[in-house]
ZABAVEX-197273 format. One record per residue (C-alpha): x, y, z. Coordinates in pm, 1 decimal. Example, Ala and Ser with C-alpha at 12.3 -4.5 7.8 and 13.67 -1.06 7.14 Angstrom:
BEGIN
+----------+----------+----------+
!        X !        Y !        Z !
+----------+----------+----------+
!   1230.0 !   -450.0 !    780.0 !
!   1367.0 !   -106.0 !    714.0 !
+----------+----------+----------+
//
This chain:
BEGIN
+----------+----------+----------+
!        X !        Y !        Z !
+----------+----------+----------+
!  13112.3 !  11335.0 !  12281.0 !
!  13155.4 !  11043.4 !  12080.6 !
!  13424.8 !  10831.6 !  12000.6 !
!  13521.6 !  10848.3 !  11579.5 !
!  13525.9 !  10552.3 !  11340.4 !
!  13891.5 !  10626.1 !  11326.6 !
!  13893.1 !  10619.4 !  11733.2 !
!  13760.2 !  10319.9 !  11728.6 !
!  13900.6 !  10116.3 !  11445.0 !
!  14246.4 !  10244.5 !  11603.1 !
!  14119.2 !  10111.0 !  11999.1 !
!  14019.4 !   9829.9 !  11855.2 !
!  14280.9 !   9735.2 !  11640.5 !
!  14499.9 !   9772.7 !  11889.5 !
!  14315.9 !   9543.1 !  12161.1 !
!  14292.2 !   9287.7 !  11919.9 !
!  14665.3 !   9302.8 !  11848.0 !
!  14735.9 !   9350.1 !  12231.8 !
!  14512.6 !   9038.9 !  12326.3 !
!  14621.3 !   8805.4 !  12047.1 !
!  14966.9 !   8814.5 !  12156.1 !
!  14946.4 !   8801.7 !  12504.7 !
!  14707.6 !   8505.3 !  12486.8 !
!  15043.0 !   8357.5 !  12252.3 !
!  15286.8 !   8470.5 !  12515.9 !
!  15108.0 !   8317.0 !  12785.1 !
!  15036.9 !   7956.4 !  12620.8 !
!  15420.6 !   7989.8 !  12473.8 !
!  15528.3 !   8057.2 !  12844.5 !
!  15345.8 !   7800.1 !  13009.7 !
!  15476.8 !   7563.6 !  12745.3 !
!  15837.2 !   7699.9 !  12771.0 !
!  15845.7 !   7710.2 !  13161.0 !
!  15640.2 !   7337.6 !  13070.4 !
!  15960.9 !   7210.7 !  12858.8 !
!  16220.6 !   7397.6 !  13079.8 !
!  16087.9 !   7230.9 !  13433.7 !
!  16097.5 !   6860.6 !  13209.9 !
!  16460.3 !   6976.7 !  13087.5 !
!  16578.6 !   7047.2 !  13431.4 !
!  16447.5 !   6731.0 !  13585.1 !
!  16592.8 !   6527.5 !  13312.7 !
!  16897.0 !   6691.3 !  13300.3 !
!  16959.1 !   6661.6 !  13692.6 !
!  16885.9 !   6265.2 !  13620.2 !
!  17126.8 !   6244.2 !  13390.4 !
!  17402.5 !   6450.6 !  13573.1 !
!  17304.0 !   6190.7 !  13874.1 !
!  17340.1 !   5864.2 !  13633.3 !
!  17711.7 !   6051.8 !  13523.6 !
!  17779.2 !   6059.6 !  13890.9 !
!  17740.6 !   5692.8 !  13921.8 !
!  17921.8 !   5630.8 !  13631.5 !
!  18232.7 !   5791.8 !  13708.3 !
!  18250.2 !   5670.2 !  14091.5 !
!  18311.4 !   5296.9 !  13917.9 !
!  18587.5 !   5432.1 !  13719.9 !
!  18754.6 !   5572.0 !  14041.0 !
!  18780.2 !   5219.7 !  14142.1 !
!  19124.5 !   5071.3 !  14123.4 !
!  19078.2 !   4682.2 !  14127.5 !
!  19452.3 !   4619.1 !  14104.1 !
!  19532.5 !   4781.6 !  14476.8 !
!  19135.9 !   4734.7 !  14560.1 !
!  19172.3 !   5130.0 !  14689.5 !
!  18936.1 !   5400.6 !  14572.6 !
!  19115.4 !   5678.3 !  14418.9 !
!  19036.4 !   5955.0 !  14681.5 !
!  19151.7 !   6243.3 !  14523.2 !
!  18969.2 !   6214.3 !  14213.8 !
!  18653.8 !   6171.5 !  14423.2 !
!  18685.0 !   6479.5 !  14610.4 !
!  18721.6 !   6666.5 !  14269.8 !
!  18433.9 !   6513.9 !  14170.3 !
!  18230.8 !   6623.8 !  14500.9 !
!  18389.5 !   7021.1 !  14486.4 !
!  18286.0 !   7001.5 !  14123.4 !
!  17926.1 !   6900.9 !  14135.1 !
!  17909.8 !   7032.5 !  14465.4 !
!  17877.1 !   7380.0 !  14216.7 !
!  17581.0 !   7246.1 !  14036.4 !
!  17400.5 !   7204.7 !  14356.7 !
!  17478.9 !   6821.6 !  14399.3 !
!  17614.6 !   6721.1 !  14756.6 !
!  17794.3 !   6352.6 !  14754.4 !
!  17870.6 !   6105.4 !  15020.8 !
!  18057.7 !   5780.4 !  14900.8 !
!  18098.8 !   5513.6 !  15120.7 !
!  18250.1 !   5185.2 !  15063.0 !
!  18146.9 !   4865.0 !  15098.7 !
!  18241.8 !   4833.3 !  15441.6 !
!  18045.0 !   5158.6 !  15552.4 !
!  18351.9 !   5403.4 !  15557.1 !
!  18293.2 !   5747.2 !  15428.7 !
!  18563.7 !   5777.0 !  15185.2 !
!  18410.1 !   6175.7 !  15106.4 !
!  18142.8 !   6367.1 !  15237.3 !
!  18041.3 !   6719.4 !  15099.2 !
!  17888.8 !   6807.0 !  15452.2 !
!  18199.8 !   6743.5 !  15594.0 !
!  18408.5 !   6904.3 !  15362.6 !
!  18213.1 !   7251.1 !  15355.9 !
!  17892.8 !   7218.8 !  15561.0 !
!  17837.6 !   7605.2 !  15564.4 !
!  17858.0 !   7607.1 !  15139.4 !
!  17610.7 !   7337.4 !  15142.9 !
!  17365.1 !   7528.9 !  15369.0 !
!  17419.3 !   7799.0 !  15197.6 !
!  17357.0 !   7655.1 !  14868.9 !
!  17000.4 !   7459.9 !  14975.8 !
!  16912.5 !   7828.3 !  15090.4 !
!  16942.6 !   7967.8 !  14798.9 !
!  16804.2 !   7749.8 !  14586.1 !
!  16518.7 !   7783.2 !  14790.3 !
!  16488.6 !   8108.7 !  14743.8 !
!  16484.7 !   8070.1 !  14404.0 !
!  16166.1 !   7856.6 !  14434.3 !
!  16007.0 !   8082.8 !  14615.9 !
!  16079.2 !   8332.4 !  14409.7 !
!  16001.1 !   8182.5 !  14047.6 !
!  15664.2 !   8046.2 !  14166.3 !
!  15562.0 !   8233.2 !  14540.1 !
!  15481.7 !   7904.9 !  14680.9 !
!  15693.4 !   7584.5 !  14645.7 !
!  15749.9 !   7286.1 !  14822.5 !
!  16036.2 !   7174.7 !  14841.0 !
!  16318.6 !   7088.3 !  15051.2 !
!  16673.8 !   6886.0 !  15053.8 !
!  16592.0 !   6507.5 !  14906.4 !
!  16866.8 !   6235.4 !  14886.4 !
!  16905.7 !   5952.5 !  14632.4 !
!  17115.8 !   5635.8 !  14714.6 !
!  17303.1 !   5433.9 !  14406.4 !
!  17493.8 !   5147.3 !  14453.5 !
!  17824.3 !   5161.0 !  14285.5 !
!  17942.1 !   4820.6 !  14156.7 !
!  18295.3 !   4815.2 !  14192.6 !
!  18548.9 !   4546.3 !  14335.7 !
!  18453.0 !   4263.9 !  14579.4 !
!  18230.2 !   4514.2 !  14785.2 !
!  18126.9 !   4796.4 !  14568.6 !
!  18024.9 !   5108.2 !  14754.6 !
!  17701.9 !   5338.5 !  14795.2 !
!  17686.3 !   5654.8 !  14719.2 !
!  17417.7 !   5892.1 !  14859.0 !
!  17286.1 !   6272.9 !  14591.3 !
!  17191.3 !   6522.5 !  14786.5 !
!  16977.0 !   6787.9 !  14644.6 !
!  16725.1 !   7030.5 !  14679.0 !
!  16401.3 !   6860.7 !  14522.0 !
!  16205.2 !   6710.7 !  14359.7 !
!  16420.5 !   6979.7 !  14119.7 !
!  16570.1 !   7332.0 !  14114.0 !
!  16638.9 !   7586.1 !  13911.9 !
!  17017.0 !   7761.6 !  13917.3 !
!  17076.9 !   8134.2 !  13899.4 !
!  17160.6 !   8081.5 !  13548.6 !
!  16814.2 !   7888.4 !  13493.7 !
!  16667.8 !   8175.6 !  13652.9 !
!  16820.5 !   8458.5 !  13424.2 !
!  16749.0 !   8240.4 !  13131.4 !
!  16380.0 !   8260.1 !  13214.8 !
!  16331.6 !   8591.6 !  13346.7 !
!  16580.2 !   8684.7 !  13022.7 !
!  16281.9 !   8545.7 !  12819.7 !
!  15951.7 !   8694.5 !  13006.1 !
!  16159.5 !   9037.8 !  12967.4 !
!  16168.9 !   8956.2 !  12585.1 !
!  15801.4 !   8894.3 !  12576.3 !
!  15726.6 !   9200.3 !  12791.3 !
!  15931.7 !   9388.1 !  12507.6 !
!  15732.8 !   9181.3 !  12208.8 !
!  15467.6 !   9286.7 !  12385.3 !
!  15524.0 !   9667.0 !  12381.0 !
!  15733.6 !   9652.4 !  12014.6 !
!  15366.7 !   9485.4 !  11922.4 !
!  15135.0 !   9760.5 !  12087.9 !
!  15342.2 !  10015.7 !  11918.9 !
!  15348.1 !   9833.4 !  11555.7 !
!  14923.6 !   9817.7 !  11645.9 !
!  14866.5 !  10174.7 !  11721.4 !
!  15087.7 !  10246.2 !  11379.4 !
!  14887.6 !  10003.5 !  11177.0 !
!  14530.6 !  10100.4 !  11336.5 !
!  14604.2 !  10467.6 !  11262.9 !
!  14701.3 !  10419.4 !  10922.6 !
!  14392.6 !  10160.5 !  10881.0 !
!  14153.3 !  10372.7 !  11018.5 !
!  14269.6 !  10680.4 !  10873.7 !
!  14258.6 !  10493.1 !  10509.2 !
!  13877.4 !  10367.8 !  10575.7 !
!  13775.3 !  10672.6 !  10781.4 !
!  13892.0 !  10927.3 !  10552.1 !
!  13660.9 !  10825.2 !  10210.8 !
!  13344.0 !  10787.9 !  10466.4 !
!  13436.0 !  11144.1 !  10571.5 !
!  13413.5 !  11243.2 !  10232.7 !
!  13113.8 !  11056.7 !  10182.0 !
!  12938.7 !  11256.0 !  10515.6 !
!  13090.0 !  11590.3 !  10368.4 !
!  12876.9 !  11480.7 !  10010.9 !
!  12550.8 !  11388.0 !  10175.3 !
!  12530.5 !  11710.5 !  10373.7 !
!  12606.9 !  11898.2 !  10069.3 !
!  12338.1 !  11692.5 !   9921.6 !
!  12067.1 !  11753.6 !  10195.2 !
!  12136.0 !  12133.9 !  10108.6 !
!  12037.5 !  12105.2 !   9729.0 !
!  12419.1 !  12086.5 !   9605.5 !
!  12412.2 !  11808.4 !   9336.8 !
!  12657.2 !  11833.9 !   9164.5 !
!  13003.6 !  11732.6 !   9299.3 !
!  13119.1 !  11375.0 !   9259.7 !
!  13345.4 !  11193.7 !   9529.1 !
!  13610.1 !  11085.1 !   9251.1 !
!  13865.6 !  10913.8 !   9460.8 !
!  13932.7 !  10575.3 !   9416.2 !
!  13951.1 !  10386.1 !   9724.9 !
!  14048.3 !  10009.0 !   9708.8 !
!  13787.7 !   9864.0 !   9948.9 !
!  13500.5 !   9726.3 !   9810.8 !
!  13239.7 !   9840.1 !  10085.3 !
!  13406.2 !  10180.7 !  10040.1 !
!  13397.1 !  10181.0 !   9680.8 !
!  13007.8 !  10042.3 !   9681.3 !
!  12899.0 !  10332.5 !   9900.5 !
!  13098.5 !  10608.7 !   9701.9 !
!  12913.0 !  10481.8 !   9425.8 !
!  12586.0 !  10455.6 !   9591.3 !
!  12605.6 !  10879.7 !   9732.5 !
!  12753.6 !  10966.8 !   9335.4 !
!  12432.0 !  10784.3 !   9189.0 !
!  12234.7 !  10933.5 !   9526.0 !
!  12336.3 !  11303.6 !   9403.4 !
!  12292.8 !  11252.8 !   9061.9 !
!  11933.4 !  11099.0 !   9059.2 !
!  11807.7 !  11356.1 !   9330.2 !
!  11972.6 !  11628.0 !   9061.1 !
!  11796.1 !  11514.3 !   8798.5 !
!  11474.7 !  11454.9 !   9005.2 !
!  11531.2 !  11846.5 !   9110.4 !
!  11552.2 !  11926.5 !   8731.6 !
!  11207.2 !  11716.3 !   8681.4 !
!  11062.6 !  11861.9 !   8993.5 !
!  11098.2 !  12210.6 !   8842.8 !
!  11018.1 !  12099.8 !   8487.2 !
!  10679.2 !  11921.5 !   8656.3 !
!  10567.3 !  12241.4 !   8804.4 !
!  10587.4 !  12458.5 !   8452.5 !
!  10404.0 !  12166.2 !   8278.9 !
!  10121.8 !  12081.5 !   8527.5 !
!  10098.2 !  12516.5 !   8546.4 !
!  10137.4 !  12501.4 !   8132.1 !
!   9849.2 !  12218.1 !   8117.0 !
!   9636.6 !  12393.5 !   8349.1 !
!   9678.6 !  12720.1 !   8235.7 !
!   9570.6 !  12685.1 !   7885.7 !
!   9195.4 !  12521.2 !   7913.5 !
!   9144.7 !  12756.4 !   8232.3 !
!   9280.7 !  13103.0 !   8036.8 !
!   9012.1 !  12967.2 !   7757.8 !
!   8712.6 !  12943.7 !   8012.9 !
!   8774.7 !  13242.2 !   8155.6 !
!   8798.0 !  13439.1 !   7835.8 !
!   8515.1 !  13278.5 !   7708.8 !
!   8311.6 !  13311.2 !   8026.6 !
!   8379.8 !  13726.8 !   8046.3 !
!   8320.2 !  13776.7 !   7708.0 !
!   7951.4 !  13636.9 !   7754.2 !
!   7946.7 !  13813.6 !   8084.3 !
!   8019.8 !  14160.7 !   7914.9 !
!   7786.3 !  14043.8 !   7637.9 !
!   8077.6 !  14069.6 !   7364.7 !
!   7947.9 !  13759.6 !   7304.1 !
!   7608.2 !  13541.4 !   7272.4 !
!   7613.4 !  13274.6 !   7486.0 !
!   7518.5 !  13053.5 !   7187.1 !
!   7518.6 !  12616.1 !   7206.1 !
!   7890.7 !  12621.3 !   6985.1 !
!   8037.7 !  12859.0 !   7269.3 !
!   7894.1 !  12658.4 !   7547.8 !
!   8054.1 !  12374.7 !   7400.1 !
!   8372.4 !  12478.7 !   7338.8 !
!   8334.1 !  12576.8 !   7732.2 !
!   8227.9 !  12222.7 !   7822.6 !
!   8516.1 !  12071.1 !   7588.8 !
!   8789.4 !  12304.2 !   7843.1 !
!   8605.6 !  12160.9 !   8158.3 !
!   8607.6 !  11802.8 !   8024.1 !
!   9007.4 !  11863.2 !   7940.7 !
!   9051.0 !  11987.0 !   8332.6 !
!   8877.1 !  11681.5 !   8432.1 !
!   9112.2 !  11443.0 !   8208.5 !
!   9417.1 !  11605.6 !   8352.1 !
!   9273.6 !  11562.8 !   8723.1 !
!   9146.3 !  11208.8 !   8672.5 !
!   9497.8 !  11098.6 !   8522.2 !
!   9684.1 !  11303.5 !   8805.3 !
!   9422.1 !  11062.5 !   9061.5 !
!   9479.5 !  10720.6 !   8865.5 !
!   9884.1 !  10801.0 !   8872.2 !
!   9890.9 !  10875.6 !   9275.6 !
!   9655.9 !  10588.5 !   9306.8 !
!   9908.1 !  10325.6 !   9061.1 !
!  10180.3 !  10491.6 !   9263.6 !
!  10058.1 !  10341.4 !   9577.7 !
!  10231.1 !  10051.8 !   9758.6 !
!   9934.3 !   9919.7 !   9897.7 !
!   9789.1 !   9927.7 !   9533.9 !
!   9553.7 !   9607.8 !   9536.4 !
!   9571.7 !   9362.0 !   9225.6 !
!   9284.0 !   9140.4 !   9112.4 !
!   9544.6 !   8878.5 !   8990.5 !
!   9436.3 !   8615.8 !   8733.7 !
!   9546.4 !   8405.2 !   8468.7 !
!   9462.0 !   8610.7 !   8147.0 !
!   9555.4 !   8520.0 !   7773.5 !
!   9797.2 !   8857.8 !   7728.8 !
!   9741.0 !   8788.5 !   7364.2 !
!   9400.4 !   8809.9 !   7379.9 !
!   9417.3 !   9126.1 !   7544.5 !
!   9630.3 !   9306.3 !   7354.1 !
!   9439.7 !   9216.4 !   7029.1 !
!   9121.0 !   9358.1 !   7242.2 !
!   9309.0 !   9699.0 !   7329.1 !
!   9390.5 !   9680.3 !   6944.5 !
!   9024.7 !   9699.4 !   6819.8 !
!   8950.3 !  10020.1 !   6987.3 !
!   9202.1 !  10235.2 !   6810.1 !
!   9041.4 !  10036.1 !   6457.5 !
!   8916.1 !  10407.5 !   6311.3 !
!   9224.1 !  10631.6 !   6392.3 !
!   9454.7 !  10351.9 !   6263.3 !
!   9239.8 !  10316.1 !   5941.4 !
!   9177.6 !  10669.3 !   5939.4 !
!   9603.8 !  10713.4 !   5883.3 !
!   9640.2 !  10437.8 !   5660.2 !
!   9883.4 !  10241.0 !   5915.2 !
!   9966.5 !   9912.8 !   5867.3 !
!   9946.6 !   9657.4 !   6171.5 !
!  10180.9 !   9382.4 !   6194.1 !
!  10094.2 !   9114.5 !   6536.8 !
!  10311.7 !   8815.9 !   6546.3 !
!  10031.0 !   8700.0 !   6920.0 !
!  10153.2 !   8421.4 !   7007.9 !
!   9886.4 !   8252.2 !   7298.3 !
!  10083.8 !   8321.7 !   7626.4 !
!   9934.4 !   8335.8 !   8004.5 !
!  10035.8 !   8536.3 !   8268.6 !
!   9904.0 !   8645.8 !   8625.4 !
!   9782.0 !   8983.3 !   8611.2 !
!   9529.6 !   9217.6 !   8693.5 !
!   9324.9 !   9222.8 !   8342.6 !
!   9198.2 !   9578.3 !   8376.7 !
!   9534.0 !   9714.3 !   8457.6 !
!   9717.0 !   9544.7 !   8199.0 !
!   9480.0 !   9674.5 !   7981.7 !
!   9547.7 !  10028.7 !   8051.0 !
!   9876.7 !   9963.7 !   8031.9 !
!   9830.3 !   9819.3 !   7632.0 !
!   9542.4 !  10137.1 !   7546.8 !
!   9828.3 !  10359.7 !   7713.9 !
!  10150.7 !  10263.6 !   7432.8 !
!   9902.9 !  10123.6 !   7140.1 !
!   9823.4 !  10535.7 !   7165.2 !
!  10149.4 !  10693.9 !   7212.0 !
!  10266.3 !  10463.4 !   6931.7 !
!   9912.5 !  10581.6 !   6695.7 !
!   9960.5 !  10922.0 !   6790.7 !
!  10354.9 !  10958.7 !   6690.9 !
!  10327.5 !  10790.6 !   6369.6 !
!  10281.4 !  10963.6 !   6091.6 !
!   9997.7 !  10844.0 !   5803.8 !
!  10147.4 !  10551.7 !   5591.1 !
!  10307.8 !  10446.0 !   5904.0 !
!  10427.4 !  10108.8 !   6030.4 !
!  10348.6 !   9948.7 !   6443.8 !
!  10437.2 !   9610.2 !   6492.9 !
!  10272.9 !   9404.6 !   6799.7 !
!  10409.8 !   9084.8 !   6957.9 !
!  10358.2 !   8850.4 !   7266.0 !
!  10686.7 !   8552.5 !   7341.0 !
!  10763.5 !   8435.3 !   7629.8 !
!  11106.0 !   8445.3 !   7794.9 !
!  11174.8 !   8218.5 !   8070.4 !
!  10980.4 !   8313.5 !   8369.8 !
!  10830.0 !   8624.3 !   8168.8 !
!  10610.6 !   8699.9 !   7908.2 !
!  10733.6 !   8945.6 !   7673.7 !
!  10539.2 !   9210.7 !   7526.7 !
!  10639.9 !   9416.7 !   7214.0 !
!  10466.7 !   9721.8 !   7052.4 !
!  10704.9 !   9895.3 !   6791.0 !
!  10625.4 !  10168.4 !   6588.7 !
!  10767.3 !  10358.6 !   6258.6 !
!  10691.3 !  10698.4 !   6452.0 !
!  10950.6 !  11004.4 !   6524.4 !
!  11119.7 !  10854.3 !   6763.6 !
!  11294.7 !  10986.9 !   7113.2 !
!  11571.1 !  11171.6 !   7114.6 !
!  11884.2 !  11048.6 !   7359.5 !
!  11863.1 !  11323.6 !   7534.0 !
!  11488.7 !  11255.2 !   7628.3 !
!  11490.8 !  10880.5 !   7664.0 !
!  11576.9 !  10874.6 !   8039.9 !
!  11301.1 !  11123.3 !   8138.3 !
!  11014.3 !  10988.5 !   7917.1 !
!  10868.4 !  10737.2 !   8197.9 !
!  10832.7 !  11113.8 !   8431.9 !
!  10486.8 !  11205.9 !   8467.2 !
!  10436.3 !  11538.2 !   8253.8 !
!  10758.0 !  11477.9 !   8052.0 !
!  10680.1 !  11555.1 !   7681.2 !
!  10948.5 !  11479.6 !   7464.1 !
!  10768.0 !  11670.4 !   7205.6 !
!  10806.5 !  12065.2 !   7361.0 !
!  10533.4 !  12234.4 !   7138.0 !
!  10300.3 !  12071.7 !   7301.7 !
!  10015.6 !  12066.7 !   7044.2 !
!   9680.6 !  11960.9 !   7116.5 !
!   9722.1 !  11765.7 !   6771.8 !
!   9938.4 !  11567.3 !   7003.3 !
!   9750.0 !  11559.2 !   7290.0 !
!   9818.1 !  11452.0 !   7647.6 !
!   9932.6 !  11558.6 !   7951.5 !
!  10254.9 !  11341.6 !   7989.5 !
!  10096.8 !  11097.9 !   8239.3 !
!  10009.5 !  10795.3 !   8026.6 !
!  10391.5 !  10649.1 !   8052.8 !
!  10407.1 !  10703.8 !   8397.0 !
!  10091.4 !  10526.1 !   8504.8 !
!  10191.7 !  10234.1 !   8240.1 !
!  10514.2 !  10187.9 !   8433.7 !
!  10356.4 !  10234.7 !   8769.9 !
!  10122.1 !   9937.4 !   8699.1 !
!  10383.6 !   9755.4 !   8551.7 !
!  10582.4 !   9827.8 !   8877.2 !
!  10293.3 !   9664.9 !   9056.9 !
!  10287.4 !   9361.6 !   8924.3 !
!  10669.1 !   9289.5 !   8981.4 !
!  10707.8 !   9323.7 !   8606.8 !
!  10949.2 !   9568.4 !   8403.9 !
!  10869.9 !   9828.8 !   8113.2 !
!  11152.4 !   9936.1 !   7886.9 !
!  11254.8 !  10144.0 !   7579.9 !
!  11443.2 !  10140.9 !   7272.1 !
!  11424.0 !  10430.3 !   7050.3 !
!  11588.7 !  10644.7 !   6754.7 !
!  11514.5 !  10972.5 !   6697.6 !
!  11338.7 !  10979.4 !   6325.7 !
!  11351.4 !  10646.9 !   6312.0 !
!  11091.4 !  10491.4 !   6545.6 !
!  11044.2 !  10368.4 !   6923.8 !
!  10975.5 !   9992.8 !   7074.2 !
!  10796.4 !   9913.4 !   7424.2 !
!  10876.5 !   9649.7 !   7602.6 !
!  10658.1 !   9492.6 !   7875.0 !
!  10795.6 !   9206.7 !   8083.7 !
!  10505.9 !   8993.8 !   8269.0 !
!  10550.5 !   8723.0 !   8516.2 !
!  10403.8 !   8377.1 !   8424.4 !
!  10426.1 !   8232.6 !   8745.9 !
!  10191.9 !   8352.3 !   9028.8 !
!  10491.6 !   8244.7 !   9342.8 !
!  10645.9 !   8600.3 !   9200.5 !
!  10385.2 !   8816.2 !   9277.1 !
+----------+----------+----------+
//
């Protein structure tokens, strides 16, 4: 079985957490037991130098006697922090001598420090070390001779400090883990819990369920970018469902009509009801040739559609072609009095002539066919940066809001009658934008129901874009 997000982000929070610190707790121990070594040493240095020191005040130059007792005091005393003396003066008499005083302590004590070694670092070596200082007192001075075990030592109390402070890390170390596994879980469970929701939405999704929404909120970007992306996911594959149906009635509605008529026609010559006269044959051949529109526009959309769609790309005057796509609607547009107002402006682009053209017959008829006699369509050619801009507006009837997302579907008809005064099949849009597509370009549309609609083609000028 495999591990969950929230498995994982936990496990991995927490090693992250876990190996962070102890890589900090072992460079702050080396450093520590670093610093700690270099304060012993020093400290034993100094406590030696003090030694010295205070020997040459225990010097009585009035009698020219050392003062024995406070030596001996001095000896028990430092004998404690692991420092055995022997004074002499400077005729070579031992005026004290820690091994003489208490040779077992002393033996004792070397032991144990030892021990202490070997037990802070497994293998040390070490053993007892002297260092001679010449006191500087009187007419002869003296010599006196630190015994210790070196080159240093740690104390039971240096010990408990340090094994006080590995226990404290050991403890940081679990107090951390803990804190980690807290922190993952409430991490994970934070980032796991919207992608659940998100898997939950997608496999209601892959069954046809479209229309829930994730509506939480959550505050990660990534989290909040993919939310958004399944939301817009469900609602374009809901409305694609709703044109999916709607395609099926229309391409059914458009086929069914010139098909029902050939077939009446067709029986009633059969039975003889009628003649098969050269009007009835030709209202036959006028069905067939409708059939073969449809079909032919149904071909040129799959083939437009195609990503490996091949484009003879040139550098055409789009001016020049609209103008030319103009002419051929000259009788319909004088035959409904409308008035054509071009603002061409000469502007190049790389393009695939032929398509382009299509593209321009395609909305210089929609925008012919839904305006009324009298009416107004207004043509015009800019440029816009790296584009050339393409207008056609039109005085028509306009699209409706509700329609104007739809009305680039193939078979959408905006107008539901569905007269043959209006004509069409729905496809000519949706081959326009396909070819538009093709060329890396973009078609838009602004429209107001009653009051007109405006195409908007946007061509590259430069061929590195293609």
């Amino acid at each position: 079985m495999r591990p969950t997000l929230r498995r994982k982000l936990t496990v991995s929070f927490l090693l992250i957490s876990l190996i962070s610190f102890l890589i900090i707790a072992v460079f702050a121990n080396i450093i520590l037991e670093r610093q700690f070594k270099k304060y012993v040493i020093d400290n034993l240095d100094q406590e030696k130098k003090a030694v010295v020191a205070m020997l040459q005040d225990y010097y009585d130059i009035s009698t020219g006697k050392w003062n024995v007792s406070s030596i001996e005091n001095l000896g028990v005393r430092v004998l404690g922090n692991g420092l055995i003396l022997r004074v002499v003066d400077g005729s070579n008499n031992v005026i004290w001598d820690a091994m003489e005083h208490n040779e077992g302590f002393c033996a004792d004590m070397l032991q144990s420090m030892a021990e202490n070694m070997e037990k802070q670092y497994g293998i040390f070596r070490g053993g007892y070390t002297e260092s001679s200082y010449r006191i500087q007192a009187g007419l002869t001075g003296g010599t006196v001779t630190i015994g210790y075990y070196g080159p240093y030592f740690y104390s039971d109390n240096d010990l408990l400090f340090l094994n006080t402070l590995n226990k404290l890390l050991l403890l940081a170390t679990g107090v951390t883990a803990f804190i980690s596994i807290f922190i993952g879980m409430y991490t994970s469970k934070r980032l796991s819990g919207p992608i659940s929701r998100v898997i939950k939405k997608a496999e209601q999704i892959s069954q046809g369920n479209y229309n829930g929404r994730i509506v939480e909120a959550p505050n990660t970007r990534e989290i909040v970018e993919l939310t958004d992306s399944i939301n817009t996911l469900a609602e374009s594959l809901g409305r694609q469902e709703i044109l999916r149906k709607r395609l099926t009635a229309d391409v059914a509605h458009e086929l069914r009509t010139p098909i029902t008529n050939l077939q009446g026609h067709l029986e009633a010559m059969i039975d003889g009801v009628w003649e098969a006269d050269t009007e009835r044959l030709k209202s036959c051949h006028e069905e067939t040739v409708r059939l073969t529109k449809i079909v032919m526009d149904l071909e040129s959309l799959a083939r437009y559609e195609n990503e490996k769609l091949r484009l003879q790309l040139e550098d055409i005057n789009i001016s020049q072609c609209l103008s030319k796509a103009l002419k051929s609607f000259e009788n319909e547009i004088n035959r409904k009095g409308i008035l054509i107002i071009t603002d061409l402006t000469d502007q190049q682009a790389w393009a695939d002539k032929d398509k382009i053209m299509q593209v321009f017959f395609n909305l210089i008829s929609n925008a012919i066919k839904y305006t009324p006699s009298g009416g107004k369509i207004s043509l015009s050619v800019s440029d816009n940066s790296d584009y050339v801009v393409i207008s056609i507006k039109d005085t028509g009837i306009g699209i409706s809001e509700e329609d104007l997302p739809n009305i680039f579907e193939r078979f959408y008809r905006a107008d539901k009658s569905r007269t043959r005064e209006t004509g069409g099949a729905g496809i000519g849009l949706a081959i326009a934008k396909s070819i538009v597509a093709a060329h890396k370009g973009s078609i838009e549309v602004k429209s107001e129901y009653g009051k007109g609609s405006e195409f908007i083609v946007y061509l590259h000028r430069n061929k590195a874009f293609l």
